[in-house]
VOVEXZA-252283 format. One record per residue (C-alpha): residue number from 1; residue in one letter; x, y, z. Coordinates in steps of 0.2 Angstrom, whole numbers, always signed. Example, Ala and Ser with C-alpha at 12.3 -4.5 7.8 and 13.67 -1.06 7.14 Angstrom:
REM VOVEXZA-252283
nr | rest | u | v | w
1 | A | +62 | -22 | +39;
2 | S | +68 | -5 | +36;
This chain:
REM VOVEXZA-252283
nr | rest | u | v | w
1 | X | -15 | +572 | +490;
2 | X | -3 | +558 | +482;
3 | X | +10 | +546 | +489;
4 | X | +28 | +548 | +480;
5 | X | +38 | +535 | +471;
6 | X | +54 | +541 | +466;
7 | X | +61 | +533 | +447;
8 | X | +79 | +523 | +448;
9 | X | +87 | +516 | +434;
10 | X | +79 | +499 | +429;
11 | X | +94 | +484 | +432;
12 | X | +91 | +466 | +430;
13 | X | +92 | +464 | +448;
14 | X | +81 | +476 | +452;
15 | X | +67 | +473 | +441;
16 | X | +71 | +452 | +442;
17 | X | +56 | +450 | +455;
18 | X | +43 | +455 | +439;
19 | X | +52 | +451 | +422;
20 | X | +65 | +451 | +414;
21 | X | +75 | +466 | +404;
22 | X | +78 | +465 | +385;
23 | X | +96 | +473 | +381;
24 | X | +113 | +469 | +374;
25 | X | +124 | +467 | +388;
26 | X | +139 | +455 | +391;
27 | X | +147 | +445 | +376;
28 | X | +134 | +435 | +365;
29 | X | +129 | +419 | +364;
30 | X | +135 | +417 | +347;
31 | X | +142 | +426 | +333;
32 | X | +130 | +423 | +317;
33 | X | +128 | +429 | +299;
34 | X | +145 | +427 | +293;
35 | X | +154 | +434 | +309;
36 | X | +146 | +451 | +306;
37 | X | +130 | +451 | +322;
38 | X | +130 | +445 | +338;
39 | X | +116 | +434 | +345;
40 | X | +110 | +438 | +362;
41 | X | +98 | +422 | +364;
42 | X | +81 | +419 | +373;
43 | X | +82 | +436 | +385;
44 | X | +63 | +434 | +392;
45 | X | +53 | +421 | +398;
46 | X | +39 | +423 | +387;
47 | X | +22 | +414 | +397;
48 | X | +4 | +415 | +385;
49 | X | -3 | +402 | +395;
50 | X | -12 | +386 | +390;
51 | X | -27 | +397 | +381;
52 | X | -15 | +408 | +369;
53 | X | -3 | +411 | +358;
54 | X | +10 | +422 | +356;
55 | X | +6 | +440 | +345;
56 | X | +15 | +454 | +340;
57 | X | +9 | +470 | +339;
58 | X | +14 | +489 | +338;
59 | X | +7 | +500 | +350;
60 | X | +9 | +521 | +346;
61 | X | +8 | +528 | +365;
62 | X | +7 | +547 | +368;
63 | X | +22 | +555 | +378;
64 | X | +20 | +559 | +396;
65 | X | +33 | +568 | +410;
66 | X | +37 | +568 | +424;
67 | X | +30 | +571 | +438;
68 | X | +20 | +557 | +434;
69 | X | +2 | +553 | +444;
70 | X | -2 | +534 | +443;
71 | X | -19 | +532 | +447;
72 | X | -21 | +516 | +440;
73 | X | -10 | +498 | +439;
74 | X | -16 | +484 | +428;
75 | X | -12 | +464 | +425;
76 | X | -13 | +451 | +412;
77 | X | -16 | +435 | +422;
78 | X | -16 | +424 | +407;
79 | X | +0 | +430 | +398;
80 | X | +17 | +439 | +400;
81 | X | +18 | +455 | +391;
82 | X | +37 | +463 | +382;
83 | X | +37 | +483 | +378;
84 | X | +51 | +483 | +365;
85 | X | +54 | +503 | +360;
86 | X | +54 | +503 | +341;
87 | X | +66 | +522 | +345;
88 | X | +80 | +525 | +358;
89 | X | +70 | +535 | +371;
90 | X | +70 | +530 | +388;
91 | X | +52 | +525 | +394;
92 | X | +45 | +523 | +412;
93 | X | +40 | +508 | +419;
94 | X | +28 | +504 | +434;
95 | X | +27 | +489 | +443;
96 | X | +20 | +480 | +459;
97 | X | +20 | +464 | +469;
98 | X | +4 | +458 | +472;
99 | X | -5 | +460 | +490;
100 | X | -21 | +451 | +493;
101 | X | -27 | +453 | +475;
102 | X | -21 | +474 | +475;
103 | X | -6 | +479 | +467;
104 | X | +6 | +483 | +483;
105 | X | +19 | +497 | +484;
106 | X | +23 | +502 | +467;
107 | X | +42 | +504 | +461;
108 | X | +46 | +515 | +446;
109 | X | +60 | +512 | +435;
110 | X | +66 | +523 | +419;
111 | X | +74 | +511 | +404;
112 | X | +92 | +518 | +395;
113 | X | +83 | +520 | +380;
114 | X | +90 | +502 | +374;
115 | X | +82 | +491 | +385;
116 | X | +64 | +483 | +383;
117 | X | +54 | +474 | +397;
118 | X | +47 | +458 | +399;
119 | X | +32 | +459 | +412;
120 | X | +28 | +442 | +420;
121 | X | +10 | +436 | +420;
122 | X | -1 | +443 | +431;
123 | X | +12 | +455 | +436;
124 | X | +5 | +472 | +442;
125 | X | +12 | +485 | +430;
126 | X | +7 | +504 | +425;
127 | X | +1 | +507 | +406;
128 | X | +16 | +512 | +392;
129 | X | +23 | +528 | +397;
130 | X | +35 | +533 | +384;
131 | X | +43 | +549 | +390;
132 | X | +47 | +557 | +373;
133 | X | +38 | +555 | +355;
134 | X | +39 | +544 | +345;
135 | X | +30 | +530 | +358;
136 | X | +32 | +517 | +347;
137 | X | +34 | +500 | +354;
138 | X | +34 | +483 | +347;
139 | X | +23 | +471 | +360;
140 | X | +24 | +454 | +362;
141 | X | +9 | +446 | +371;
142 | X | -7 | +435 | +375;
143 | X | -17 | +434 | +361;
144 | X | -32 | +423 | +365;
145 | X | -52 | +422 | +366;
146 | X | -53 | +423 | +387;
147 | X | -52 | +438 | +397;
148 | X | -34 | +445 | +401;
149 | X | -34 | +461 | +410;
150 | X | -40 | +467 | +427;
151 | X | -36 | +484 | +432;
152 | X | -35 | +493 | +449;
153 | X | -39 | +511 | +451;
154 | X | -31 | +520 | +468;
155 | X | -38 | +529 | +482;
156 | X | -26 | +539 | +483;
157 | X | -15 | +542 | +467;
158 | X | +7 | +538 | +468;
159 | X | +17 | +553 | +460;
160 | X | +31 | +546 | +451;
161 | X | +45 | +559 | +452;
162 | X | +64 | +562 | +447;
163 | X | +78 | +555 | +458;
164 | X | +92 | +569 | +465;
């Protein structure tokens, strides 16, 4: 049997406690390349740690639906991580507070389609969960010799399902 966790729309406010969002919103911070782009500057708080550097790779994730079971939450304790979609499909993001060392009470969010994520270090999140093909996605994260991952499998799993 599985516990529910119902999606909401992902907000800056709502997902501010593990990252930041990366989208266009407000007016830029300045207008560049001969007046004809906006420049929306230093959205995420980028954090590889004093072992790494900074990488960018593309990451090709098969589609999945909802409902969703999460039977697993992972975290990068020596860097942050950005999902930046390389298509305009909204994705699914998973996310916990840490409790004691366990990811706590997950919260699911679903992205507009032009938002990324910024997850912050050692943040529990779920694994990419594009929710229509193409799941392409440039990341931005920890490159570096030391260990960076640590996963946790669940008991019991958490079904992600559709709000209303």
């Amino acid at each position: 049997m599985s516990r529910q966790i119902a999606v909401q729309p992902l907000t800056v406010e709502a997902f501010a406690p593990f990252g930041e969002v990366i989208e266009v919103s407000g007016a830029p911070d300045k207008i560049i390349n001969q007046g004809l782009c906006g420049r929306y500057h230093d959205r995420a708080a980028l954090d590889f740690g004093p072992q790494g550097r900074a990488g960018i790779s593309v990451f090709d994730a098969r589609a999945r639906a909802l409902p969703y079971e999460l039977e697993m939450m992972e975290r990068h304790p020596e860097g942050s991580q950005a999902f930046i979609p390389m298509h305009g499909n909204p994705f699914l993001v998973i996310v916990a507070a840490d409790e004691a060392g366990r990811p706590g009470t997950p919260q699911a969010f679903v992205t507009s389609g032009a938002q990324g994520i910024n997850v912050h270090r050692n943040t529990w999140h779920g694994v990419l969960t594009p929710l229509a093909d193409p799941g392409l996605f440039a990341v931005i994260d920890r490159i570096g010799a030391t260990p960076n991952l640590q996963e946790h499998w669940f008991d019991t799993p958490w079904r992600v399902i559709e709000t209303g």
